[in-house]
TIDRENSE-783698 format. One line per 5 residues: number of its first residue (from 1); for each residue x, y, z of C-alpha. Coordinates in nm, 3 decimals. Each point is the difference from the previous one (the first is absolute). Layout:
N
NUM) X/Y/Z; ... $
END
This chain:
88
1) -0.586/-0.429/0.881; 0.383/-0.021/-0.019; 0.086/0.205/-0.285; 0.338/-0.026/-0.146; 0.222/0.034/-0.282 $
6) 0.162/-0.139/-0.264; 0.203/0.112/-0.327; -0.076/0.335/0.130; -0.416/-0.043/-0.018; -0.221/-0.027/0.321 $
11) -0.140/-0.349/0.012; -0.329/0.002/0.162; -0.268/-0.335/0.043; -0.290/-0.029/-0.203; -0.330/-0.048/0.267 $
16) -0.282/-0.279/-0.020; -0.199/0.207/-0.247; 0.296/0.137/-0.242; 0.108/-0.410/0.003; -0.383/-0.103/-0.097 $
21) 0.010/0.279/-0.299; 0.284/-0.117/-0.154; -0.108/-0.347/0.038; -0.318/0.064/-0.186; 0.112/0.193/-0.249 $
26) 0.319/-0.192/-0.101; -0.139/-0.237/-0.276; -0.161/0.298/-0.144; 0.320/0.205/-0.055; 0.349/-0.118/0.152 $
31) 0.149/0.287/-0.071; -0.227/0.236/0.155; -0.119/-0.130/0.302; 0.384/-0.058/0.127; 0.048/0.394/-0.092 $
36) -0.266/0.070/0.228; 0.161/-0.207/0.272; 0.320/0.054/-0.077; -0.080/0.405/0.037; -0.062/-0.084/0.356 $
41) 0.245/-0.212/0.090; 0.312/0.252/-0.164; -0.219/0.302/0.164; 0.032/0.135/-0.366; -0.377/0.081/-0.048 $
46) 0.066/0.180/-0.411; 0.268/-0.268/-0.121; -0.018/-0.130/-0.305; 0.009/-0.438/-0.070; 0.421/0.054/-0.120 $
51) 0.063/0.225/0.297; -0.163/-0.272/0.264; 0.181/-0.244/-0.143; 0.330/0.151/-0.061; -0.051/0.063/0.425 $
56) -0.068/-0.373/0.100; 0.272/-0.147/0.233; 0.063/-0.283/-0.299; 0.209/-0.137/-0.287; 0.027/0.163/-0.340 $
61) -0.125/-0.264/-0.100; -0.301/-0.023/0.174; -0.069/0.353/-0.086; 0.053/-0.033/-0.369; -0.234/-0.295/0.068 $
66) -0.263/0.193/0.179; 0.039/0.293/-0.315; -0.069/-0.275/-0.295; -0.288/-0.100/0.221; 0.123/-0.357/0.044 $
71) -0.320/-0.206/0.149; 0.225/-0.215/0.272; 0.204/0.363/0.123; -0.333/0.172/0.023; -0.163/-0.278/0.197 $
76) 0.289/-0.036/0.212; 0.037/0.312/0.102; -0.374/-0.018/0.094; 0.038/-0.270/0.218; 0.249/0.123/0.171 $
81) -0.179/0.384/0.067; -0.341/-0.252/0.074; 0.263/-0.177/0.292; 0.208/0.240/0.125; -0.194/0.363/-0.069 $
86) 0.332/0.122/-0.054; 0.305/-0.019/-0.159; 0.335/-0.171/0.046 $
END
């Protein structure tokens, strides 16, 4: 599973089952089920929503769209963790 890094956090892949979570628990709450995968992916298991964020490999903007919980960012970004597994 070819770990690597980027802006200084270990990017790891999310497997079958962590991809099928987040899937089902998206509609539910955004927010919290791309913590949970994000937690994996950044290997940063205690982080809070702001500190995953402020670690994406993105835009400023896309992170201060991801913080005000913008619908289209959030869905995004879960389509693109649903396709790749990984970051960037």
């Amino acid at each position: 599973m070819g770990d690597r890094r980027t802006r200084g956090a270990l990017i790891s892949r999310l497997r079958k089952i962590d991809v099928e979570r987040m899937l089902a628990g998206y509609d539910d709450d955004p927010v919290r089920t791309l913590t949970v995968a994000l937690r994996i992916v950044l290997d940063r298991p205690d982080a809070t929503w702001p500190e995953l964020v402020a670690a994406l490999p993105m835009t400023d903007s896309r992170r201060a769209a991801l913080l005000l919980g913008e619908e289209r960012t959030l869905d995004a970004l879960v389509a693109e963790l649903n396709e790749r597994r990984d970051l960037p």
